[in-house]
N, C-alpha and C positions, 0 to 999 in steps of 0.2 A: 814474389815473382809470378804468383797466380799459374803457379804448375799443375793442380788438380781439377782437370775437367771432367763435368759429366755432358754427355752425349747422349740426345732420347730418340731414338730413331738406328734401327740396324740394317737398314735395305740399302742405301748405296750410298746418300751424301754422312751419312754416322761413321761406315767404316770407313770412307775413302779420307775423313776428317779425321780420323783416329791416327789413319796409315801417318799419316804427316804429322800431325803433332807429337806421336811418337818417335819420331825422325828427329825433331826437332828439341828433343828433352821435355814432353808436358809427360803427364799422365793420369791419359787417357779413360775414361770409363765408360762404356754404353747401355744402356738399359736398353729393352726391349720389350714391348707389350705379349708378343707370340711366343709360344713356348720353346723356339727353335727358329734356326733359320728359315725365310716363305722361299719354298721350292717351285718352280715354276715358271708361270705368271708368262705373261705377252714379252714378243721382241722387242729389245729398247737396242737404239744407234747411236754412233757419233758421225758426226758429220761433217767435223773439218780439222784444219792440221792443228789447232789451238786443242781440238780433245786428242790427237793422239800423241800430243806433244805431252799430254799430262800420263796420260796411261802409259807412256815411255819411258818417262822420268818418274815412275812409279813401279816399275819393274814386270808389268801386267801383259805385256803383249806376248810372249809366248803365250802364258794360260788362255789367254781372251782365243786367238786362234785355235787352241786346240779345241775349241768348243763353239768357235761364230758361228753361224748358222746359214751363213752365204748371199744372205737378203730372201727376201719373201717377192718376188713377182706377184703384180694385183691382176686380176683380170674380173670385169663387169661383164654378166650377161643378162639378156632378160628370162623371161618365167619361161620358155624352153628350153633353156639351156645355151641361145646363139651368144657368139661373143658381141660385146659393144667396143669394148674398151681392154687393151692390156699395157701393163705399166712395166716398167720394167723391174727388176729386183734391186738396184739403185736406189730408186724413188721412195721406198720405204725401208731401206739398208743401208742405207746410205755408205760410208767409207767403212764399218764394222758396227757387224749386228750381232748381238747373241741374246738369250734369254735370259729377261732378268733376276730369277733364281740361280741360273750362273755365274751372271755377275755379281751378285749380292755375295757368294759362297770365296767366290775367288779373292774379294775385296775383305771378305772378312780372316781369308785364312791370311793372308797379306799383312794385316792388320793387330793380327792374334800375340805377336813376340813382344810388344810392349802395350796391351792393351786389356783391360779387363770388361768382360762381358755379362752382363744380367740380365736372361731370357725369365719371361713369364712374371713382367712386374711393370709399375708404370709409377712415374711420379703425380703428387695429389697435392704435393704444395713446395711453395720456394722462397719463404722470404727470407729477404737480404737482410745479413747482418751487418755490423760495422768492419770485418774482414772478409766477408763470404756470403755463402748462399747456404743456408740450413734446410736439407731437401727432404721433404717427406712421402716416402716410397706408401704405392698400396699395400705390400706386403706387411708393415708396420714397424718397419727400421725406418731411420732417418744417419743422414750422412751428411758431414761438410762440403762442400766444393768450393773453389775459391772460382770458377765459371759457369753456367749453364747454357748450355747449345740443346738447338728446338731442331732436327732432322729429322723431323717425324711426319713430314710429307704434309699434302695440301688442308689436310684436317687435324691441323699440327696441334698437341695439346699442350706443348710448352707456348706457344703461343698463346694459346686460351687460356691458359694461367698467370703469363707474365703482361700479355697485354691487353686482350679480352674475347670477348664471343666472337667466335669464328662469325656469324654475320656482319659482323666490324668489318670482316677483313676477304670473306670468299663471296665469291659473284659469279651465281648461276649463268651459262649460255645457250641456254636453251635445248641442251639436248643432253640426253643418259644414254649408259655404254655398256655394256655386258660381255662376257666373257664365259666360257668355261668349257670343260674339256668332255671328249665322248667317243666313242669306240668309231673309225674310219669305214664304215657302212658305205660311206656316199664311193670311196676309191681315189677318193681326192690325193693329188700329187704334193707337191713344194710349194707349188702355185697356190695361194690363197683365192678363192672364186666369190665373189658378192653379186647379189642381187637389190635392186634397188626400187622400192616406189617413193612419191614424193613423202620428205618426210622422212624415211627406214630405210634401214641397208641392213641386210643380213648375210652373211660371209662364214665361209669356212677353209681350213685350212688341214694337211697334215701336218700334223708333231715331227718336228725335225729331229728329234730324237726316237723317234717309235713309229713308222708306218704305218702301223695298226691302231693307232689313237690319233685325234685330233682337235682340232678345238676350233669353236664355235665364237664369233663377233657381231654382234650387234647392237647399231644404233639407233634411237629413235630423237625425233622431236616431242616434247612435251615442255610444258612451264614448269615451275619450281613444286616437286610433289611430297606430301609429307605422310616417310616410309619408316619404319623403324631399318636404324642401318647394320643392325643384329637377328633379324628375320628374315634368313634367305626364303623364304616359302613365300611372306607378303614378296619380296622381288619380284620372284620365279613368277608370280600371278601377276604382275605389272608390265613384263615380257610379255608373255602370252596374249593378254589384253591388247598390247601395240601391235602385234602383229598375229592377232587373230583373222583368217579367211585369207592369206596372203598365197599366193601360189610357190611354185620355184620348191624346193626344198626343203620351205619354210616350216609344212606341216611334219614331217621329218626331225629337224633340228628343237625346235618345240617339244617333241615328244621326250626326245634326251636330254631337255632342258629337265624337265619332272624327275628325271634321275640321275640327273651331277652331285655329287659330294661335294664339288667347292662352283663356287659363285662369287663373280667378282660382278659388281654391279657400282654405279657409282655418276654422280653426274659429271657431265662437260661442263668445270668451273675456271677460274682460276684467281689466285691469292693476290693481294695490293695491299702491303703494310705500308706504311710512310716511312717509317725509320726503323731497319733491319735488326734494330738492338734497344736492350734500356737496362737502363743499370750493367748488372754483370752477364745481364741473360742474351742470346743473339739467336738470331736465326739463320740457317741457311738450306741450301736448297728449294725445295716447292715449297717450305711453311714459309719463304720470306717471298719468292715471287715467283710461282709456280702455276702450270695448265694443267689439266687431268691431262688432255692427248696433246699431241704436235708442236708443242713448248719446247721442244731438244732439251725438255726437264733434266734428262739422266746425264744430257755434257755438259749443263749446267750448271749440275751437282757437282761432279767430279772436277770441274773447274773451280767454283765458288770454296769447295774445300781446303784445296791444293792452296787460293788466295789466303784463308782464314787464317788459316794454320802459318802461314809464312808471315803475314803481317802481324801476326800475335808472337811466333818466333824476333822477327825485326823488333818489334816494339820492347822485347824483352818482357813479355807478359800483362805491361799496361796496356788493361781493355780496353780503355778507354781510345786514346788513338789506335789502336790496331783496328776495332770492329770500325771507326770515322773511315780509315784508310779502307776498309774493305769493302765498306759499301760504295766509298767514293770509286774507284776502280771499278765496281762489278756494274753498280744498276744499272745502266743506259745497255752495257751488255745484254744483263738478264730480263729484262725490259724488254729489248726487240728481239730479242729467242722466245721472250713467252707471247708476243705479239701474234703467232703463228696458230698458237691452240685458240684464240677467237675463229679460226676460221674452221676447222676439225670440224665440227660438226654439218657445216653446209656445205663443206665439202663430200664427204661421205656419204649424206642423207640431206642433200638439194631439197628443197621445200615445194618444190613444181616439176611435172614434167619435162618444161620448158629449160629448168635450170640445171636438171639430168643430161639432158644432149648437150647443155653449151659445156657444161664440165667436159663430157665425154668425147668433143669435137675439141675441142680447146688441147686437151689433153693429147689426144693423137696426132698432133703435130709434135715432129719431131723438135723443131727449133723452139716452140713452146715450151716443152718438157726439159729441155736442156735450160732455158733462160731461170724455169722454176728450180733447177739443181742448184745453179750459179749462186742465186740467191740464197737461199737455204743454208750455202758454204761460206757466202758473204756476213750472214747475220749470227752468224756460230762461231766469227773470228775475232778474235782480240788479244792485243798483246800479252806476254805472259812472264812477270819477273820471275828473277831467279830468285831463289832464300836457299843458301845454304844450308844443308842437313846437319847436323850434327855427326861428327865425321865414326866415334866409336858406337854409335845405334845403327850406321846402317848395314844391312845385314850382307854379307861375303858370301 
């Protein structure tokens, strides 16, 4: 019946895959490379009635409320500080926003009653046997599965073991993102504030939990650069670099960049597998077609789950047409949702001065910015079967 999966990925499409196949009588397993859940991390949203139809029928929206974060309002100035441009908290909150260390926490306590979890280990190998998958942990255990799921996001290493080198399959767009957080010096409110030259945006925000901390975003243009992805210190020097002599804040934010503890750095890619599965192994989430930013990755995820889990329930555990059935249903969806992260980076950090004002004119039209919500809610919907739960796992 193919009831024993393992799950490699713990951030949001591993648990919210869990949540459901538990539901549905598998069992569930996730490994995890971090020793603990990631705390933290930037605001992720959903965007239309298809994500909150999933997080409904998932029992999530109390917790997600007690902890949204209300959306983030943008606002663009230039190097004195005048405004250019303010956006609304919609625009990037879209129908429910929280941070995705909240999200990760919530989905995983969620997920926790039928589900078993392995922080601080990673798998190194997977071949299929003639019943299963023989899974070799770094740790130095090995374990059967009779599935393997790759939710371990855009630099997915089930991926790169079941089908090959991540340059097979991710595709730089020209721009890297950084992150990280720093003491609220500037007095900066809810409001997120960016500064823009062609090319870079650097923005800052308060921490919607701590007014007294906040966190730091920045974009730059560059071509594909070769960094070690385990050395924040080379990072921290490739920031600095982009936006060295820059006015605004910039020399400020820079200075705290040299004493952050966590660094999120990463470029603006995104994922294109041809076929989501092979043999017993599948992907979902960003390791199967996934953006760094503006992808609506995270409703995605929780979509693509909620499908996997159900057409594997349907199919009564043969892989084979369930992962046919799940990709058929999703791609064209997850296709024109991840359509959106091609554009994230020219958006944010315009390559010309010229393409800074038409963004920022463009944008401040009212009926403009409404037709770009429309959309956003138009390409984030699609239908959504039902798959009956298993009536004595759901929890009372």
């Amino acid at each position: 019946m193919n009831r024993n999966v393992l799950i490699s990925g713990a951030s949001i499409a591993g648990p919210a895959l869990a949540y459901w196949l538990g539901l549905h009588g598998f069992r569930p397993t996730v490994v995890e490379l971090a020793p603990a859940l990631r705390q933290g991390g930037q605001a992720v949203d959903f965007r239309s009635e298809t994500h909150l139809t999933v997080l409904e029928r998932m029992g999530l929206m109390p917790d997600l409320r007690r902890v949204q974060t209300g959306g983030s309002p943008m606002r663009f100035v230039d190097e004195h500080g005048r405004t250019l441009l303010d956006l609304p908290a919609e625009f990037a909150g879209g129908e429910m926003e929280v941070l995705r260390g909240d999200l990760a926490r919530v989905l995983y306590e969620h997920s926790l009653p039928h589900t078993e979890y392995i922080f601080g280990d990673s798998v190194v190998s997977l071949p299929e046997t003639s019943s299963g998958v023989r899974v070799d942990f770094r740790s130095g255990i090995s374990r059967d599965f009779d599935l393997v799921i790759g939710a371990d996001g855009l630099h997915s290493n089930i991926r790169r073991l079941a089908f090959g080198p991540e340059e097979d399959y991710v595709r730089h767009l020209g721009y890297y993102a950084a992150t990280w957080e720093l003491p609220n010096d500037l007095g900066v409110g809810r409001r997120s504030v960016g500064y823009n030259v062609p090319g870079r945006l650097a923005s800052v925000g308060a921490d919607h939990r701590d007014p007294a901390r906040a966190g730091a975003f920045f974009v730059f243009a560059a071509p594909e650069l070769s960094y070690d992805r385990h050395d924040p210190e080379q990072q921290k020097q490739l920031i600095s670099d982009a936006f060295s002599g820059l006015g605004w804040e910039v020399p400020r934010l820079l200075t705290s960049l040299r004493q952050a503890p966590d660094l999120y750095f990463d470029s603006i890619s995104r994922a294109d597998v041809d076929t989501w599965s092979t043999g017993r192994v599948c992907l979902v989430g960003d390791a199967a077609c996934g953006a760094t930013l503006g992808g609506m990755g995270t409703g995605t995820a929780v979509v693509a789950a909620y499908v996997l889990a159900g057409e594997l329930a349907r199919a009564q555990g043969d892989h084979r047409t369930a992962f046919t059935r799940y990709e058929s249903r999703l791609r064209n969806y997850a296709e024109g949702c991840q359509a959106g992260g091609d554009r994230t980076g020219k958006f944010l950090a315009p390559a010309t001065v010229t393409g800074i004002r038409l963004r920022n004119t463009l944008l401040s039209r009212r009926l403009f910015l409404n037709g770009m919500l429309k959309l956003g809610e138009k390409v984030s919907t699609v239908a959504l079967p039902d798959y009956p739960a298993d009536p004595s796992r759901v929890s009372r």
